[in-house]
Backbone as a chain_set.jsonl record, in Angstrom:
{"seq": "XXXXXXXXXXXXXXXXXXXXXXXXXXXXXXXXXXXXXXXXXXXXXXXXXXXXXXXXXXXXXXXXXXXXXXXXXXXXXXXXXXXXXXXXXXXXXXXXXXXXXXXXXXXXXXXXXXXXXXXX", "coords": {"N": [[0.811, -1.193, 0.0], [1.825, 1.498, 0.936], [3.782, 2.029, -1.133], [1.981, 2.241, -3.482], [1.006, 4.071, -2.465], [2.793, 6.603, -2.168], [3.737, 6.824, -4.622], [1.176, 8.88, -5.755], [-0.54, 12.115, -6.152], [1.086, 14.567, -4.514], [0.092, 16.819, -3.428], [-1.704, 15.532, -2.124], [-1.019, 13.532, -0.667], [-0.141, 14.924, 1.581], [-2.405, 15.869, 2.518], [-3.288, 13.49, 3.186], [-1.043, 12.648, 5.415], [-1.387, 14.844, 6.875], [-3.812, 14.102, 8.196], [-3.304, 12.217, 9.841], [-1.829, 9.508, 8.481], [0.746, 7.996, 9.37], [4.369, 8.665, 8.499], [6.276, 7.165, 9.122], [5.804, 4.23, 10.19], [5.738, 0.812, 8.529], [6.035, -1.343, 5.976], [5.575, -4.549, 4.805], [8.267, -5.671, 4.229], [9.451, -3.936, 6.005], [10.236, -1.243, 5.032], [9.494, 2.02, 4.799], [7.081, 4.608, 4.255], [8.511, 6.903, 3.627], [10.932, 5.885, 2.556], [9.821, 5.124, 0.358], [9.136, 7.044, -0.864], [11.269, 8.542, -1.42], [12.607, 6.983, -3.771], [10.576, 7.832, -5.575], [10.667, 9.89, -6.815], [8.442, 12.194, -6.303], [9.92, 14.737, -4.938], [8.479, 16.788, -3.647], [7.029, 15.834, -1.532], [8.614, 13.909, -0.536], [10.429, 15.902, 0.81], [8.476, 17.372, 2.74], [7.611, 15.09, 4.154], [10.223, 14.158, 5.808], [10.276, 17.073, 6.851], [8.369, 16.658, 8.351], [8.438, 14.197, 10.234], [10.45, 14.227, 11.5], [13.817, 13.261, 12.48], [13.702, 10.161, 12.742], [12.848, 8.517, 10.952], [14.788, 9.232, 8.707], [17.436, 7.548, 8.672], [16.541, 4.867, 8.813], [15.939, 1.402, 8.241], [15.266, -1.34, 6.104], [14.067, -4.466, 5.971], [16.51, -5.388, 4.438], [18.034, -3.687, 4.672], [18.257, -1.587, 3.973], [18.286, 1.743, 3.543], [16.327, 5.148, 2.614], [18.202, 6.542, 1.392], [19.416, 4.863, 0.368], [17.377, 3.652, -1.367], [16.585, 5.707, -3.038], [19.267, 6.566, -4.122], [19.614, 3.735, -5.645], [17.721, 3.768, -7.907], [18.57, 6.655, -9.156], [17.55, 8.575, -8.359], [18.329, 11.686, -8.463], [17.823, 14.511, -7.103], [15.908, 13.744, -4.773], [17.948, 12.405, -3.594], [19.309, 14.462, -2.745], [18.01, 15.853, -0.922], [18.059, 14.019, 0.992], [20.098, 14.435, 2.325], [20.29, 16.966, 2.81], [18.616, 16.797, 4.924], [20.43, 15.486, 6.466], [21.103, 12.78, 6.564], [23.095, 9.435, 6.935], [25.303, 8.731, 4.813], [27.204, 6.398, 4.722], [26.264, 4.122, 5.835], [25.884, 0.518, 5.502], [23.933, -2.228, 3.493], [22.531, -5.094, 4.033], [24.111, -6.606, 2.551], [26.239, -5.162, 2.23], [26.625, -3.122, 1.032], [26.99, 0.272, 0.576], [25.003, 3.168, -0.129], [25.862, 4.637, -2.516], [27.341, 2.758, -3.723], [25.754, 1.298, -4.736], [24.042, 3.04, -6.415], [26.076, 3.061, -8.001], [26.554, 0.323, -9.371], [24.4, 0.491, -10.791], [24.92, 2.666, -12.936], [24.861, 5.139, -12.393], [25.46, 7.699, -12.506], [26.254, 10.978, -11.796], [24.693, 10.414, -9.478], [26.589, 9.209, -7.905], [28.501, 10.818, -7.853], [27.67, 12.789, -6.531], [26.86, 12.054, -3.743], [30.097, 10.786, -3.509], [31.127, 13.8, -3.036], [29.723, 14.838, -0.907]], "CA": [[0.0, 0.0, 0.0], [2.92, 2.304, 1.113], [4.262, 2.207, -2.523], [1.145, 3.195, -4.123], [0.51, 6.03, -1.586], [3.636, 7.335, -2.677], [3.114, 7.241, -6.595], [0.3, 10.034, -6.156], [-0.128, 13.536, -6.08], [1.783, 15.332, -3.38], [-1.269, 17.24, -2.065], [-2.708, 13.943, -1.557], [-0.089, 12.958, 0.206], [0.428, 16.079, 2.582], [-3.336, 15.664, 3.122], [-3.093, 11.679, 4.586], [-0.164, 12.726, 6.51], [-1.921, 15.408, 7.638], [-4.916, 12.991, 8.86], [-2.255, 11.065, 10.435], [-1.067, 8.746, 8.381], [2.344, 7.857, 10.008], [4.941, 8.391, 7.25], [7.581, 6.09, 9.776], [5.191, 3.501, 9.548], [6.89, 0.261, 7.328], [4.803, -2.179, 4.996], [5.704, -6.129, 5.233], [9.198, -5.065, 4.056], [10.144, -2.898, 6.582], [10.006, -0.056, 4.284], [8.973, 2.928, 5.422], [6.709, 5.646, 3.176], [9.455, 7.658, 3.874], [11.61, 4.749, 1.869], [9.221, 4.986, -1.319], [8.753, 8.478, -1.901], [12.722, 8.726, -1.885], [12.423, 6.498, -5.125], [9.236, 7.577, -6.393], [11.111, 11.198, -7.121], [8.106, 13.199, -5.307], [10.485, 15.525, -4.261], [8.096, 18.048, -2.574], [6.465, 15.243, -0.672], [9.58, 13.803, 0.511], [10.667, 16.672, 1.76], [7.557, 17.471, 3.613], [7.354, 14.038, 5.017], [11.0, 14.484, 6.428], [9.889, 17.592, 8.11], [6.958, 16.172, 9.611], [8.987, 13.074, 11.346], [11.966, 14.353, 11.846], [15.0, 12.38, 11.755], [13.319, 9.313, 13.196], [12.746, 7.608, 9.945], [16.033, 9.615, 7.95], [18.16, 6.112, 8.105], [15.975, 3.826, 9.017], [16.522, 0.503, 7.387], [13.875, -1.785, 5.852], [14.233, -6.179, 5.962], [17.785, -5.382, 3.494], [18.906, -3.173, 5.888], [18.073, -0.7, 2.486], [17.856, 3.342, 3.88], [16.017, 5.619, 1.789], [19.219, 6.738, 0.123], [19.643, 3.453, -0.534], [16.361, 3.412, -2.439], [16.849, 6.798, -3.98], [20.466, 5.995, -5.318], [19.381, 2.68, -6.387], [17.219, 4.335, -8.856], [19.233, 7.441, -9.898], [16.86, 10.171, -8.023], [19.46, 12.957, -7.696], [17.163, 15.55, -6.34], [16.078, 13.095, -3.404], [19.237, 12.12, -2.756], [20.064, 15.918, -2.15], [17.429, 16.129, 0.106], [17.955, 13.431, 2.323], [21.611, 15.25, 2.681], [20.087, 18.414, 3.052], [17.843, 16.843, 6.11], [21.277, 14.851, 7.362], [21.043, 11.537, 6.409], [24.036, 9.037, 7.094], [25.577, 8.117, 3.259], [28.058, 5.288, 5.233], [25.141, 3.134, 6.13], [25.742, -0.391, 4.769], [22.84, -2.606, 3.425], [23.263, -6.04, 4.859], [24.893, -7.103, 1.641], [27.579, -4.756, 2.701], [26.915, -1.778, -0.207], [26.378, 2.104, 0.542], [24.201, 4.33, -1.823], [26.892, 5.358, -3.636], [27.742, 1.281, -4.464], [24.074, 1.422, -5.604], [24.056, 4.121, -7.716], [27.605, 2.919, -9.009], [26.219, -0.451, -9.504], [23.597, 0.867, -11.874], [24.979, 3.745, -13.715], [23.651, 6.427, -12.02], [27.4, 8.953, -12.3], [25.543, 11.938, -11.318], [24.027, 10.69, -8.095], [27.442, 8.708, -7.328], [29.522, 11.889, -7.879], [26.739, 13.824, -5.754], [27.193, 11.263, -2.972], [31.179, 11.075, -3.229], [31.614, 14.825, -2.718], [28.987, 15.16, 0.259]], "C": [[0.859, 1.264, 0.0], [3.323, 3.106, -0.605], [3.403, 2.787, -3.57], [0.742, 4.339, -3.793], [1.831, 6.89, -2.247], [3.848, 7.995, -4.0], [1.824, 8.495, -6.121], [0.474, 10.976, -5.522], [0.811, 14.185, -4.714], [1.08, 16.132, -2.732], [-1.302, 16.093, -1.494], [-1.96, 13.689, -0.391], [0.001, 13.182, 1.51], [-0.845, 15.718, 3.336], [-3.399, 14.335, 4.049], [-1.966, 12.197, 6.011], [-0.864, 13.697, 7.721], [-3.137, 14.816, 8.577], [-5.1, 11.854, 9.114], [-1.787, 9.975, 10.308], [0.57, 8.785, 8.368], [3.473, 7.654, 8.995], [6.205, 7.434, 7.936], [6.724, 5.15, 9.671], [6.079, 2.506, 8.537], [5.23, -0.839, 7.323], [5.831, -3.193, 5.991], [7.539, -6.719, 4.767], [10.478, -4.351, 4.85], [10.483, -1.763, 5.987], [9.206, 0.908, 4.965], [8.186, 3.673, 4.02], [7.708, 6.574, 2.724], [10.55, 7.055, 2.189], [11.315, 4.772, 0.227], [9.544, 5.91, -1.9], [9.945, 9.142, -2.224], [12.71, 8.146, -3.356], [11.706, 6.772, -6.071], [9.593, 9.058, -7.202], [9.925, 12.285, -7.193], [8.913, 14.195, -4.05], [9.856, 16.283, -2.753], [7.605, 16.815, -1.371], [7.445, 14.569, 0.4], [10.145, 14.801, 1.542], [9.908, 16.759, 2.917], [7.267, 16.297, 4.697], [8.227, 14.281, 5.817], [10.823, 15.348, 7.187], [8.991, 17.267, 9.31], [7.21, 14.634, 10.549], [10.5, 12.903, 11.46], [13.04, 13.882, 11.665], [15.075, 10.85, 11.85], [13.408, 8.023, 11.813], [14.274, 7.814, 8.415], [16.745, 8.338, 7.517], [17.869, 4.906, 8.932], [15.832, 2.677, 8.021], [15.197, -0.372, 7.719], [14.998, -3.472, 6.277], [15.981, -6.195, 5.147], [18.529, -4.652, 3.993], [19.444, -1.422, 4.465], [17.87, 1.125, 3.187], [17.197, 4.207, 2.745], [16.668, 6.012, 1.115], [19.555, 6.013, -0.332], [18.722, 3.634, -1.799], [16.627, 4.418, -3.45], [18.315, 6.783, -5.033], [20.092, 4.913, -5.994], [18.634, 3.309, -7.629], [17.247, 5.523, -9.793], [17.948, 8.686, -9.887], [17.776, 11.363, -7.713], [18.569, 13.497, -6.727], [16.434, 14.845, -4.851], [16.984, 12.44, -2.631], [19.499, 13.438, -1.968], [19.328, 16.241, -1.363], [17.336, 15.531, 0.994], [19.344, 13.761, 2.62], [21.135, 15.811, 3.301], [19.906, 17.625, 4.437], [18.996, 15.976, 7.246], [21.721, 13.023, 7.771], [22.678, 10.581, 6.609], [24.496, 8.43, 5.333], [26.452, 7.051, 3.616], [27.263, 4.154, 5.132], [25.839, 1.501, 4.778], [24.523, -1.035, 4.756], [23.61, -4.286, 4.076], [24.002, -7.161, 3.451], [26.206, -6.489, 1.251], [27.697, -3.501, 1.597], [26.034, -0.758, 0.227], [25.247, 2.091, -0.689], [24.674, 4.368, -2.356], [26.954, 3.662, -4.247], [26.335, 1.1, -5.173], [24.413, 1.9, -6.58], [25.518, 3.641, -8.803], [26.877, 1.615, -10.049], [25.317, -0.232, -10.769], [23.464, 1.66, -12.727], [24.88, 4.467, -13.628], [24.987, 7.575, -11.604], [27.041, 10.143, -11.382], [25.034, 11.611, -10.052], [25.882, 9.82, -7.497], [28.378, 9.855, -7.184], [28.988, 12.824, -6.462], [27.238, 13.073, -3.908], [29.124, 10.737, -2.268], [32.017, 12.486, -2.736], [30.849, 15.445, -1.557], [29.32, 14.613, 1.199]], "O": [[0.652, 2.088, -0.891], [3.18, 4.254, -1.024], [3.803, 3.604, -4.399], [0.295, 5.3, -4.42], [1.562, 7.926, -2.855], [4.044, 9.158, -4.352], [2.235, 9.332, -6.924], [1.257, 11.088, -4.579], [0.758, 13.276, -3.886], [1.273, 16.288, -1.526], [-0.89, 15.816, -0.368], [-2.413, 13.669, 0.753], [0.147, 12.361, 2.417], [-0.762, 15.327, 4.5], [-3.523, 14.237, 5.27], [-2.158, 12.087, 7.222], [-0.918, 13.504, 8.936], [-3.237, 15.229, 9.733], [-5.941, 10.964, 8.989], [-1.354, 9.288, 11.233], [1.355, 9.382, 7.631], [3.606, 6.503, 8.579], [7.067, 7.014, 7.165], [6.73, 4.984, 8.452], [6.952, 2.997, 7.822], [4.199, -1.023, 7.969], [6.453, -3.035, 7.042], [7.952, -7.865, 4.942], [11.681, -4.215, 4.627], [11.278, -1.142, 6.692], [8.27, 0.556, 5.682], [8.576, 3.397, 2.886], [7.75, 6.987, 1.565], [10.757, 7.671, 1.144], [12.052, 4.573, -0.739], [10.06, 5.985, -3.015], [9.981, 10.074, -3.027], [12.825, 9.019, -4.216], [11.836, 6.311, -7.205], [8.871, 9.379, -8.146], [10.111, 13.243, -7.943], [8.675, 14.349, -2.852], [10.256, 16.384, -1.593], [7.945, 17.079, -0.218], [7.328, 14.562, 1.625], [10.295, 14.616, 2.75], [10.351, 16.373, 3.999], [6.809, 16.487, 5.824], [7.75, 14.698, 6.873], [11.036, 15.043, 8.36], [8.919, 17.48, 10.52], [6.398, 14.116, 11.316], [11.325, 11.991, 11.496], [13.45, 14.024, 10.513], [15.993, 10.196, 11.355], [13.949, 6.918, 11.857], [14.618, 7.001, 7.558], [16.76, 7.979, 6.34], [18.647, 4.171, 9.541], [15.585, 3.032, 6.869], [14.434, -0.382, 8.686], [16.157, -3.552, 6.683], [16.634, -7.204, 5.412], [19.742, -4.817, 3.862], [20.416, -0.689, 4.279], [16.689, 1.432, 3.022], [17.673, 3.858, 1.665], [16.234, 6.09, -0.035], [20.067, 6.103, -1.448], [19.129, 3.74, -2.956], [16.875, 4.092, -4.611], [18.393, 6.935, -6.252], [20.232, 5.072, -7.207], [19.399, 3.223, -8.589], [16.525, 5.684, -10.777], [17.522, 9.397, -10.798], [17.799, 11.867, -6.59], [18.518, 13.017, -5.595], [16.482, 15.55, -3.843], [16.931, 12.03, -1.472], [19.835, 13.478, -0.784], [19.799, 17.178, -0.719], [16.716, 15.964, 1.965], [19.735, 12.99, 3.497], [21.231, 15.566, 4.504], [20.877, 17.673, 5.193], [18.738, 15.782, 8.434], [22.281, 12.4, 8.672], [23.602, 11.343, 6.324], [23.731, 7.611, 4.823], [26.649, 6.439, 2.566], [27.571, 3.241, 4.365], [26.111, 1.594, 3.581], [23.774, -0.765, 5.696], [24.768, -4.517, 4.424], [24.295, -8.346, 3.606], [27.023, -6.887, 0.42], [28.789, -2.985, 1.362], [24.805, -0.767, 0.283], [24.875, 1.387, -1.628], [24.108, 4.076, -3.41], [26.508, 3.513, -5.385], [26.23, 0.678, -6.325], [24.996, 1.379, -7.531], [25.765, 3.885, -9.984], [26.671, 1.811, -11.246], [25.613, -0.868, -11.78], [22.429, 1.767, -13.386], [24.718, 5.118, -14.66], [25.245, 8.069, -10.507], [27.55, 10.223, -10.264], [24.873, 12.605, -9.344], [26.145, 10.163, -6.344], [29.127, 9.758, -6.212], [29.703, 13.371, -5.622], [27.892, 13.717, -3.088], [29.408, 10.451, -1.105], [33.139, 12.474, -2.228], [31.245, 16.544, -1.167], [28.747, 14.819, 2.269]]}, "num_chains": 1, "name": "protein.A"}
């Protein structure tokens, strides 16, 4: 469910959160909403989620031990990568297969978020 809440609009979004759906919260995964909307490249919504639960869910790790910069490098979101910087996120974090974000993003081509990630 998580994953489809994330795919839509970014009002929408602001509105659930606002009528408390818990964006720390994790599916069957351990994924957080938090987790998706890093991938889903809803910028504004990520952001907004991040403000609204602080740093609680920032590098919180799903069943893979995956952080949302995980997810977001894995898929070559720059602009949510740069915002889970901005908000202070750890880029060290290993997944339990022993690879950063950056080994993500390397892993799949993604130069631009690995460069972004090597100089932060």
């Amino acid at each position: 469910m998580y994953k489809e809440i994330a795919e839509t609009e970014t009002d929408l979004l602001r509105a659930y959160v606002r009528a408390g759906l818990n964006p720390t919260e994790t599916d069957i995964h351990e994924a957080s909403l938090i987790h998706h909307t890093a991938a889903s490249g809803m910028f504004d919504a990520l952001d907004f989620m991040l403000e609204q639960s602080g740093d609680e869910c920032l590098n919180a790790r799903d069943k893979d031990g995956s952080t949302p910069l995980h997810y977001a490098a894995s898929v070559g979101r720059m602009k949510s990568c740069e915002i889970l910087l901005k908000h202070g996120c750890k880029k060290s974090i290993r997944d339990n297969h022993g690879r950063t974000a950056c080994d993500l993003a390397m892993l799949f081509g993604y130069v631009d978020v690995v460069e972004l990630l090597r100089e932060n």
